[in-house]
C-alpha positions as CSV (number, residue, x, y, z in Angstrom):
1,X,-44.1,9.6,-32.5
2,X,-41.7,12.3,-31.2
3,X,-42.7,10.9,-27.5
4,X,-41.5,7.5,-28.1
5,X,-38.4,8.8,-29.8
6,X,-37.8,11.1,-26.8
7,X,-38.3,8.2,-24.6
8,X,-35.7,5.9,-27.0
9,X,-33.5,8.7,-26.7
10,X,-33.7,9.3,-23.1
11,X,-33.4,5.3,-22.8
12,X,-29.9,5.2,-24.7
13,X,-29.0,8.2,-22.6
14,X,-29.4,6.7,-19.0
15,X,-28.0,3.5,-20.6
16,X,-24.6,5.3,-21.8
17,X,-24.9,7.0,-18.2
18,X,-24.9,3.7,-16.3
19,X,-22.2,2.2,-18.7
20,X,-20.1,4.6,-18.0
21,X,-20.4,4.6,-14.4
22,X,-20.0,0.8,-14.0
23,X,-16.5,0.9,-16.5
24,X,-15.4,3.9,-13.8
25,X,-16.2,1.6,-11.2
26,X,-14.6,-1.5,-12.4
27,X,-11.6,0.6,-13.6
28,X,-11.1,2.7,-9.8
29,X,-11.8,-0.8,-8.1
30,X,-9.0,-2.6,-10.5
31,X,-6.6,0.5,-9.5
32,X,-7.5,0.2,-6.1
33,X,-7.0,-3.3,-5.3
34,X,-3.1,-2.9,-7.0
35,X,-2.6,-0.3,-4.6
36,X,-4.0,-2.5,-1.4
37,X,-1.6,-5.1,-2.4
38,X,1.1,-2.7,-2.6
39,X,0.5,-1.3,0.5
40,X,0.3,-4.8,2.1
41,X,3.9,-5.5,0.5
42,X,5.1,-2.1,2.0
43,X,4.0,-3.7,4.9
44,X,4.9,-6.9,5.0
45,X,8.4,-6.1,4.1
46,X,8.5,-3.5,7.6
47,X,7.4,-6.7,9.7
48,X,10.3,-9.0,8.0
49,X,13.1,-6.5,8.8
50,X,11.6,-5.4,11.9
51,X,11.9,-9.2,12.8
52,X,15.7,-9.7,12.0
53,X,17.2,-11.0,15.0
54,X,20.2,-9.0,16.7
55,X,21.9,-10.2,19.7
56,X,23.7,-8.8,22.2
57,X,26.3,-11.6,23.8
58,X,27.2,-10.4,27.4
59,X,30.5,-11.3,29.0
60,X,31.1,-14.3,32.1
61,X,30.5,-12.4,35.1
62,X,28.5,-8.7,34.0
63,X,26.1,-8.0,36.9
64,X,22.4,-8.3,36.3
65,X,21.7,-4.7,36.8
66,X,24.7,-3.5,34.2
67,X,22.8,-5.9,31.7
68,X,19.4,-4.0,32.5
69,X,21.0,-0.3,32.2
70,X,21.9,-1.3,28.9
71,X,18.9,-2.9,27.9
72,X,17.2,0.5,28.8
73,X,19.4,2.4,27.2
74,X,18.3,0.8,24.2
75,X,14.9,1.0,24.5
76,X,15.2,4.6,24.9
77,X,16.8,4.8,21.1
78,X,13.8,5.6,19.0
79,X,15.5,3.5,16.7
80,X,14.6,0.3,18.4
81,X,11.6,-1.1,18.0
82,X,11.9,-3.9,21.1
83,X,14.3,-5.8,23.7
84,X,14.0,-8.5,25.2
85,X,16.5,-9.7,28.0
86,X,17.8,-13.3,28.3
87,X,18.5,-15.0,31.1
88,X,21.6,-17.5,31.1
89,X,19.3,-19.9,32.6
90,X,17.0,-19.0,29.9
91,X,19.5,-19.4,26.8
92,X,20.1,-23.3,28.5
93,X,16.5,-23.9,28.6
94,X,16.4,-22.9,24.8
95,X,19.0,-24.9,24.3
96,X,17.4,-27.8,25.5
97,X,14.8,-27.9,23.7
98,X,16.1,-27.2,20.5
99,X,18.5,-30.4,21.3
100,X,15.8,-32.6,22.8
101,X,18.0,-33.1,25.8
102,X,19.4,-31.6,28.6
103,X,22.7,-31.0,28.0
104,X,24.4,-30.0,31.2
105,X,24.0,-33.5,32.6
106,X,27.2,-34.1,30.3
107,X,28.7,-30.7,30.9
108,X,27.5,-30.1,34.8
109,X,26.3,-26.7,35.5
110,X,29.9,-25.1,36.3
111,X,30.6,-26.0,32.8
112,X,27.8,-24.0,31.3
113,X,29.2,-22.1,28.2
114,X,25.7,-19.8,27.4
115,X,26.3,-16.6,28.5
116,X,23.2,-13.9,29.0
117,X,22.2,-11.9,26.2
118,X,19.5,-9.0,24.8
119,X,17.6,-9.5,22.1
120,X,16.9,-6.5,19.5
121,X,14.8,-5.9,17.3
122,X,15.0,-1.9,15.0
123,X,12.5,-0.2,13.1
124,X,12.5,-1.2,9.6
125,X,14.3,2.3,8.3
126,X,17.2,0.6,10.7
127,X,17.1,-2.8,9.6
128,X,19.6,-2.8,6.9
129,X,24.0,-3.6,6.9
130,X,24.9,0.1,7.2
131,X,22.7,1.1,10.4
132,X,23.4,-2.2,11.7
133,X,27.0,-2.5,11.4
134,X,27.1,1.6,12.9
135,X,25.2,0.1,16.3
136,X,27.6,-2.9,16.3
137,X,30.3,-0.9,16.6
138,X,29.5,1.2,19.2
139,X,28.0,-1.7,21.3
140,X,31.3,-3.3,21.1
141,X,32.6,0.2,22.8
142,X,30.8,-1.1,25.9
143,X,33.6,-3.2,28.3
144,X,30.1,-5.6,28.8
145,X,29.6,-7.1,25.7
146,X,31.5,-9.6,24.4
147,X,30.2,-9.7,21.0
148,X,26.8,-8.4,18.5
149,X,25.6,-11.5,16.2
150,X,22.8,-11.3,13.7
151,X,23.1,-12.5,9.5
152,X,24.8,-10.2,8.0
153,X,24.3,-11.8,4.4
154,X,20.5,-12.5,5.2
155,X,20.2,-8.6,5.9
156,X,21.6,-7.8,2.7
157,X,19.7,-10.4,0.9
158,X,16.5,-9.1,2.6
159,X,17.2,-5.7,1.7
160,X,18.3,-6.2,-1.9
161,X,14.9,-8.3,-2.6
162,X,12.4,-6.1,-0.9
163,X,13.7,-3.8,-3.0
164,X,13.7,-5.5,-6.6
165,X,10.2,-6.5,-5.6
166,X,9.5,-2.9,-5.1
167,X,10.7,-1.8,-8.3
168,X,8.6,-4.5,-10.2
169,X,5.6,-3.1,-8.4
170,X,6.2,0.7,-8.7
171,X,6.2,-0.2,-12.3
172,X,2.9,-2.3,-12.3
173,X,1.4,0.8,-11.0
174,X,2.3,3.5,-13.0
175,X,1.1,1.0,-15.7
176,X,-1.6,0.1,-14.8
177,X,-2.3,3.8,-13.6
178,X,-1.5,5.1,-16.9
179,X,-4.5,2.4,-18.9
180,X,-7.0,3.6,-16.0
181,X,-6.3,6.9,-17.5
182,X,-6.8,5.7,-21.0
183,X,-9.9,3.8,-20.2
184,X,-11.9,6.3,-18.0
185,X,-10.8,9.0,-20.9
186,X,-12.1,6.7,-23.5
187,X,-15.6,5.6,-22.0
188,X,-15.9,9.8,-21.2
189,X,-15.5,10.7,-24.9
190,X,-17.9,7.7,-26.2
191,X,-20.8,9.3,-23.4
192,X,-19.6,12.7,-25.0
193,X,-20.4,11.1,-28.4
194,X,-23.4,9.4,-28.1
195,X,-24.5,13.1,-26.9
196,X,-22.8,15.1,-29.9
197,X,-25.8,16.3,-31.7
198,X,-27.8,17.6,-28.3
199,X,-24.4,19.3,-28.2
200,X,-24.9,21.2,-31.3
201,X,-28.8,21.4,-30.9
202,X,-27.9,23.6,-27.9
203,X,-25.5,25.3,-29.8
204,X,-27.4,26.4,-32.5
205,X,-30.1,28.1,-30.2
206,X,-27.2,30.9,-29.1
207,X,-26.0,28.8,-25.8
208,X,-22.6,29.9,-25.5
209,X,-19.7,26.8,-24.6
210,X,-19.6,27.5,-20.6
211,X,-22.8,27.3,-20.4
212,X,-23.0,24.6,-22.4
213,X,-20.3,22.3,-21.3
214,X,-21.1,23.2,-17.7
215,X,-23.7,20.5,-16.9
216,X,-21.5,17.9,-18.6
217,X,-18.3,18.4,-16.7
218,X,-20.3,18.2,-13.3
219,X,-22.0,15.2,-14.5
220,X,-18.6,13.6,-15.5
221,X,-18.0,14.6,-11.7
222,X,-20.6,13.3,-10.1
223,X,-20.0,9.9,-12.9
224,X,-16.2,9.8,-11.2
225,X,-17.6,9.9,-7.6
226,X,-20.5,7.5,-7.9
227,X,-18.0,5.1,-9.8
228,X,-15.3,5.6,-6.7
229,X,-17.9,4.8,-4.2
230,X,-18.8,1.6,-5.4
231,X,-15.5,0.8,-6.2
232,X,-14.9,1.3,-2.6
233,X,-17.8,-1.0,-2.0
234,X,-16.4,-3.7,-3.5
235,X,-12.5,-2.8,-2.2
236,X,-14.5,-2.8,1.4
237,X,-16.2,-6.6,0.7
238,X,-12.6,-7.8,-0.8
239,X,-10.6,-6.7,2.3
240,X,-13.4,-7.9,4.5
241,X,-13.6,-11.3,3.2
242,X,-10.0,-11.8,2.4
243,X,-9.3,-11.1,6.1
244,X,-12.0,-13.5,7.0
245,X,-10.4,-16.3,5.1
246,X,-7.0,-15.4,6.4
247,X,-7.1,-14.0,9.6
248,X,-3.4,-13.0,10.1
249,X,-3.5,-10.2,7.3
250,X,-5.2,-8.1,9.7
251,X,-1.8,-8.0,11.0
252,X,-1.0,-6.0,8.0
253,X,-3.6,-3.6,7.9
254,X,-3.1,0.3,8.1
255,X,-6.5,1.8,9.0
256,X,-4.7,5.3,8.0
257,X,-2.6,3.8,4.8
258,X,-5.9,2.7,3.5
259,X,-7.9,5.9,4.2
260,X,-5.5,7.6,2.5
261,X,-5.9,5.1,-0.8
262,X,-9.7,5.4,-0.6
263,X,-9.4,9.4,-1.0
264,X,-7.1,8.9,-3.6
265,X,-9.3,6.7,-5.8
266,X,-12.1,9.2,-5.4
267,X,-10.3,12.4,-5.9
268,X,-8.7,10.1,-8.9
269,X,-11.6,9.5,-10.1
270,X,-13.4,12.6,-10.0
271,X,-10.5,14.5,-12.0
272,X,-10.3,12.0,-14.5
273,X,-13.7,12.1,-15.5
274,X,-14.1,15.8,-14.8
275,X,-10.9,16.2,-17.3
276,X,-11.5,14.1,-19.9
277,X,-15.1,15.5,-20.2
278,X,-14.0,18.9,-20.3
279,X,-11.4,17.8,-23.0
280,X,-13.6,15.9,-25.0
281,X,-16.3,19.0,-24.7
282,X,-13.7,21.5,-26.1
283,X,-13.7,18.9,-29.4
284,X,-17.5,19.0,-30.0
285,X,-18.3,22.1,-29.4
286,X,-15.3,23.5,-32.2
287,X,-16.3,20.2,-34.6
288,X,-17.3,20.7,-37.9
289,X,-21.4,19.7,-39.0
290,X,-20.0,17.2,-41.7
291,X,-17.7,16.0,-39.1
292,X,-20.3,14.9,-36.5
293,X,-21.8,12.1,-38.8
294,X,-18.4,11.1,-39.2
């Protein structure tokens, strides 16, 4: 009789072990999978301002290799990101086909009113109205250009969404952060429960509480690390089979940005359950008898 109820006993144990595990899991993997899609926004905000157009208009007559100085000047700024140096003869065949038609048949080639230009392109930290209106001004300093175009209002608009979109997501995660914490705390203290009266078995055979509590805080750690690996698993097969179906997010992936993430959620998960087993510990080994049938 007292074998099978060791057996039922170790049975509910290893059952509230592998609960516990799989609600770490699911709860890291949740957390995780936030922070890839806020590390893809991140991203994908850097590649639209890094794509804002910025266009230096040479003047009628500026020598090829004055337009080339200052197009390596520029890619000298660490602030720039690219250039790309247009041709007059280009800029007309641009112009073409954005028309449909050649239109220096009507205008004759002496007529031409294109002028040559470099295309820029800055880092993201450099892609808003302040830093671009700075560069502007001392471009226009040069007695070569004739004038710096780019949207000015779709820089700002840019700029003021990415970061309202921001916002709304910092938010999301603390949230969401803050119920993993409640959660993984929770499903800790019900394993801690269902174990209460081993707890005071031990206790009442002279085991003092670091001995005691010992075992259980490094199995809440090794609970936390088994639960951040497979939620790492199944991060792993999400990224792998979204970037299957959509082949240009690999565009936004940051093999470093996500390293980074998957050492958080284990070191995340790891002090979590290692905390909240050492707090709930501290309540059952100072709990009152009457209190543990409670």
């Amino acid at each position: 009789m007292d074998v099978e109820e060791d057996k039922f006993h170790q049975r509910r144990l290893t059952g509230s072990y592998l609960t516990s595990v799989v609600s770490i899991s699911l709860v890291l993997f949740t957390l995780g999978m936030f922070g890839i899609i806020v590390l893809n926004a991140s991203k994908l905000s850097d590649l639209i301002k890094e794509n804002i157009g910025f266009e230096i208009i040479m003047k009628g007559g500026v020598r090829e290799a004055s337009i080339i100085q200052l197009q390596k000047m520029l890619d000298a700024n660490p602030h720039v990101k690219s250039t790309y140096y247009i041709t007059r003869e280009e800029a007309t065949k641009r112009l073409a086909q954005d028309l449909g038609e050649d239109f220096l048949q009507w205008l004759g080639d002496d007529e031409n009113p294109l002028l040559p230009s470099i295309e820029v392109k800055f880092r993201a930290e450099w892609a808003n109205s302040d830093s671009l209106a700075l560069i502007e001004q001392k471009l226009m300093q040069n007695q070569d250009v004739k004038e710096v175009y780019y949207q000015k209002s779709l820089v700002d608009l840019i700029n003021q969404n990415i970061r309202r979109i921001g916002l709304v997501l910092l938010t999301f995660v603390l949230l969401l952060l803050f119920i993993s914490v409640a959660l993984i705390n929770n499903t800790i203290r019900l394993s801690i429960y269902a174990r209460r009266f081993l707890i005071r078995s031990m206790q009442l055979v002279g085991a003092t509480e670091g001995f005691i509590r010992k075992p259980f805080v490094v199995t809440g750690l090794i609970q936390g690390l088994i639960g951040g690996l497979i939620s790492l698993v199944l991060l792993s097969g999400m990224l792998y089979l979204a970037v299957k179906g959509i082949p240009e997010l690999s565009q936004l992936q940051d093999i470093k940005s996500i390293g980074l993430l998957y050492a958080f959620i284990l070191i995340t998960g790891m002090l979590l359950t290692g905390m909240s087993t050492y707090f709930a510990m501290r309540k059952y080994l100072r709990i009152k008898t009457d209190k543990l049938f409670v």
